[in-house]
N, C-alpha and C positions, 0 to 999 in steps of 0.2 A: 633317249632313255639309258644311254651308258654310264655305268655305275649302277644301276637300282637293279636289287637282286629281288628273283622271283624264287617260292619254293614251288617246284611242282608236283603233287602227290596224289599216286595214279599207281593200282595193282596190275595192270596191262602195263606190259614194259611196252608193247606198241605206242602205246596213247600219248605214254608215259613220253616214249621218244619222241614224236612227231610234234606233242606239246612244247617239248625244250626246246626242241629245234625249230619251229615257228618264231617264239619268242627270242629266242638267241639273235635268229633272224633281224631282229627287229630291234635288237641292241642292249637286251636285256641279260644281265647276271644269273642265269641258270643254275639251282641244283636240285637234281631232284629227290624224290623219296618215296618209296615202294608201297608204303604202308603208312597208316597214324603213326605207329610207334617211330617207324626211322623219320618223319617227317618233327616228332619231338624234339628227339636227338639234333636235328638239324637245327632249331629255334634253337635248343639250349647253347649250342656253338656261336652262330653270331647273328646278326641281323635282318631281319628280311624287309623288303619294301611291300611287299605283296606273294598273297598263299593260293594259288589255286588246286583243291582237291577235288577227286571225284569224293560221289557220296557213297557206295558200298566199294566199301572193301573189308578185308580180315582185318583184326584185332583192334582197332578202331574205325567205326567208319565216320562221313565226313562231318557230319553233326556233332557224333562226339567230336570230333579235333577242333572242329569250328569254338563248340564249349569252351574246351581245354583253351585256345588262345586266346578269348575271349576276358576267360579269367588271369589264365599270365603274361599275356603279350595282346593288350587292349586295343593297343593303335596300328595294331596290322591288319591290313584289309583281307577277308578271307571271300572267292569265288568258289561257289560251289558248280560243277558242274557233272551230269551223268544224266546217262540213261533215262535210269528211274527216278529221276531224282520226286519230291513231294511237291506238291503246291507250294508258293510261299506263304499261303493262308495257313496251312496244315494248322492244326490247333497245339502239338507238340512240339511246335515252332516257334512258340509266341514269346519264347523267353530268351532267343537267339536269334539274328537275324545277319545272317552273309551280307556283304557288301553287294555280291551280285548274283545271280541265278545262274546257268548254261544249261541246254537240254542237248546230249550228245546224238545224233553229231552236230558241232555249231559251224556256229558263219565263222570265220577267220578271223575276218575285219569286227564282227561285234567281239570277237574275243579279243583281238589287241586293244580297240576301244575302253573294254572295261575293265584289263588290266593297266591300262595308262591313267585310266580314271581315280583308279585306287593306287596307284603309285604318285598322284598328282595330290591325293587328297590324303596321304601318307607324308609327301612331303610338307605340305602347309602345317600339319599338326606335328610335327618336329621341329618345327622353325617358331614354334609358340614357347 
């Protein structure tokens, strides 16, 4: 997975870091972003292969960001993963839908999984 860059956006600088550095791990293009808003900032600069956010955080949290790429940046797979997160039935859900789920704390291995998933199926839809 060298070259494919992940955005990671997560208000726990812990999470934040232990998630980069898994993935780094694992041979992925890391950078990460505090907030919605800096994880924005970050899509507007260059490319990403795959987004994984938690779902609350301040000033957008992951839903809204999920939206937001949804509408400017279509073919980027977005994971949500937290806590709290909602069902993926939740009924204010139904007009957005992550690529993939996480309930924190996750498995390691489902989280590399479903981030090569979405970087795998980011790459075919770029190659169309």
């Amino acid at each position: 997975m060298h070259g494919k860059r992940v955005l990671v956006v997560d208000d726990d600088h812990h999470a934040r870091f232990l998630l980069g550095a898994l993935l780094d791990h694992a041979g992925y293009t890391v950078v990460p972003a505090c907030d919605g808003r800096a994880a924005l900032t970050e899509l507007h600069k260059r490319r990403f292969d795959a987004v994984v956010t938690d779902y609350r955080m301040p000033f957008l949290n992951g839903i809204e960001l999920l939206r937001l790429i949804q509408i400017h940046y279509p073919h980027v797979p977005v994971i949500l993963a937290s806590g709290s997160l909602p069902l993926p039935d939740e009924p204010f859900l139904s007009d957005c839908r992550p690529f993939g789920w996480l309930r924190k704390p996750y498995d390691n291995n489902l989280l590399l999984e479903l981030v090569r998933s979405a970087v795998e199926r980011q790459s075919v839809i770029c190659k169309d």
